[in-house]
N, C-alpha and C positions, 0 to 999 in steps of 0.2 A: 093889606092886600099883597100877597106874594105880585113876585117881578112874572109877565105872561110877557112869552114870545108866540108871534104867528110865524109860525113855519113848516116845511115838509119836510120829514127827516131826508129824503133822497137827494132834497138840493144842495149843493156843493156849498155855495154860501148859508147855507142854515147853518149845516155841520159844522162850516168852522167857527160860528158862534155859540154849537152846540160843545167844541172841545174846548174852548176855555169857560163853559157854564161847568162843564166837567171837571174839569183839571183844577177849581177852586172850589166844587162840592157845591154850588149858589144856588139855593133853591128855586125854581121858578114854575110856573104853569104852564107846559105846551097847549098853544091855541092851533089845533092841527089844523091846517089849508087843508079842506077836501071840497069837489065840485056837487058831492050829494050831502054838505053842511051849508043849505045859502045861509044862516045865521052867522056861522063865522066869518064865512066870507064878508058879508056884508060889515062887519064890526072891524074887516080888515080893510076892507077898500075906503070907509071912512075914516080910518085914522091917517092912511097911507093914499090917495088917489092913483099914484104912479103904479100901485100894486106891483111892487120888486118885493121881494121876501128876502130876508126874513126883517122883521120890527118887533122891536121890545118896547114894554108898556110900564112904565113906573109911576103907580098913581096918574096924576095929570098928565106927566111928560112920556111924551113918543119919541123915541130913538129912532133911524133907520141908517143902511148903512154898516154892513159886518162890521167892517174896520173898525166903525166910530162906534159899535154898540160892544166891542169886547174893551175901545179906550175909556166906553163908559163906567161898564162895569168895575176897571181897576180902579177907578176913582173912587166909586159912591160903592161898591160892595169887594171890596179888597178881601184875598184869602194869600194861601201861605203862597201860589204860585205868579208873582209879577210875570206878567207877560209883555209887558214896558217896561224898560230899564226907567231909572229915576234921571242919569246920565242923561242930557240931553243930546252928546252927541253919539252915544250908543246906539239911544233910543231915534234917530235919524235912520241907522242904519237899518233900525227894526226897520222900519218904516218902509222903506226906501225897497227891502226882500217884499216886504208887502203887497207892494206894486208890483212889482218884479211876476210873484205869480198870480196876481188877480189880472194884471193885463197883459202878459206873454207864455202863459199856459193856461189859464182859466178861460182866458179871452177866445182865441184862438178853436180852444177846443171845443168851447158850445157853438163855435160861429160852426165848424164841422156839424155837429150836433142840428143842429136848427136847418141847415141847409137838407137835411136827410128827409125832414120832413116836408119839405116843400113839394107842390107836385112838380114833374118831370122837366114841363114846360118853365119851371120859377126856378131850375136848377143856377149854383153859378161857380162852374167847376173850375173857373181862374178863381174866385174868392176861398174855394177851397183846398188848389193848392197853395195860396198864398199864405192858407194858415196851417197848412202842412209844414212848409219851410219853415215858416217863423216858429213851431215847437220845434224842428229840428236842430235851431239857433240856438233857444233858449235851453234847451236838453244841454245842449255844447258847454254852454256858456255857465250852464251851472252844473255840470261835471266839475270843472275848473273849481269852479267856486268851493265847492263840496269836498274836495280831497284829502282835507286835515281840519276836518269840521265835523261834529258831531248834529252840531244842529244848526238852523240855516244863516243866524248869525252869532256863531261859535257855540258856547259850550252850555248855554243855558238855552231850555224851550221857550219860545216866545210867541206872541204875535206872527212874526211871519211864520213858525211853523204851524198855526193856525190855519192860515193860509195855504200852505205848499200841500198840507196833508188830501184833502179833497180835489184840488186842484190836479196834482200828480195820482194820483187816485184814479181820476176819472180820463184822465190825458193819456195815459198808459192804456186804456180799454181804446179809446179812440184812435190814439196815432201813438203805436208802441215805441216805448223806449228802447232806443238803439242797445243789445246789450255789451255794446263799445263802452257806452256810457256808463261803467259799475260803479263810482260813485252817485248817480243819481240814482239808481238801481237799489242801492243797499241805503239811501236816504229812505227812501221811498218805504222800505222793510221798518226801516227802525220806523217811519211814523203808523206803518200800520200792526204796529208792537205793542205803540204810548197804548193804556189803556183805555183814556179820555177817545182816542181818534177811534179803538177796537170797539168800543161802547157804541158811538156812532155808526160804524160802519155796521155793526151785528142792527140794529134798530133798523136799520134801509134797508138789508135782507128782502123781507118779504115785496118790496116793490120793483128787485130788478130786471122782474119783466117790461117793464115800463121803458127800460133802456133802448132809444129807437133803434142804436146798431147792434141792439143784442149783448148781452153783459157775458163776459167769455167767464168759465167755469174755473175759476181761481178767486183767492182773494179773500 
């Protein structure tokens, strides 16, 4: 039985376990989340109760968790592209970018994201410029980062640029990159270059109406 992932291609964490299913060729069967499939759904909420996407299915065993389902796949279906160093204190660093943009650009920008949706009265526009500033930190702070860097920790694609690709992706629609910031700017270019992340992103196309601030006509 091929490797099934339940996922949407639009969500930021599917993609990035969609570009390293990519980036090593691994064959799998997308289990598409849609709300006029209750079958799937239901085969998703039972493997998963918390229903966070995306979850990969190998035989018996359930993954969930991007992170730990692109550390899975280098384990048990390795290809030519490590996305882990084998280094343990490289792969720290992976690691540690990791975080970096699933909790201070990812975070952040769905928290904007979600608040758009609430109604008027559930607004809470301290929680939102709070996460205005904190992108306009981490934008800062990985400018720096970025300056003599090809990719987010140095010169080989990894994990965390798994990561950053969706993440900066979708952050730049919602709270534009300063273009003070041209290294994150030109990061940003080269991952939506990789053809792994361009694969993904053409795939999400047809849903970005769906984007509640409206998906700006780029990209």
């Amino acid at each position: 039985m091929p490797l099934q992932l339940y996922a949407h291609p639009f969500s930021s964490y599917c993609q990035k376990v969609l570009i390293a299913l990519y980036e090593n060729r691994t064959p799998f069967e997308m289990r598409m989340l849609a709300h006029d499939d209750p079958r799937v759904m239901a085969e998703f909420a039972a493997l998963w109760p918390l229903k966070r996407f995306p979850v990969l299915v190998d035989g018996e065993r359930t993954v969930v968790e991007a992170s730990i389902i692109i550390e899975y796949l280098g384990l048990e279906y390795p290809g030519p592209v490590a996305l882990l160093p084998a280094d343990p204190r490289a792969a720290l660093e992976v690691r540690t970018l990791d975080r970096f943009f699933d909790n201070y650009i990812s975070t952040p920008q769905q928290r904007i994201v979600y608040d758009s949706l609430r109604a008027d009265t559930e607004r809470d526009p301290r929680g939102v410029a709070d996460a205005r500033a904190l992108l306009d930190t981490a934008y800062r702070w990985l400018d720096q980062h970025m300056a003599e860097r090809e990719w987010a920790a140095g010169e080989r694609f990894s994990l965390a640029d798994c990561g950053a690709a969706p993440s900066l992706f979708y952050a730049d629609w919602t709270h534009p990159i300063d273009p003070a910031f041209t290294h994150v700017r030109a990061y940003r270019q080269r991952l939506l270059a990789r053809p792994s992340f361009a694969r993904a992103v053409d795939e999400a196309r047809p849903y970005r109406p769906l984007f509640p601030l409206g998906a700006p006509d780029r990209d």
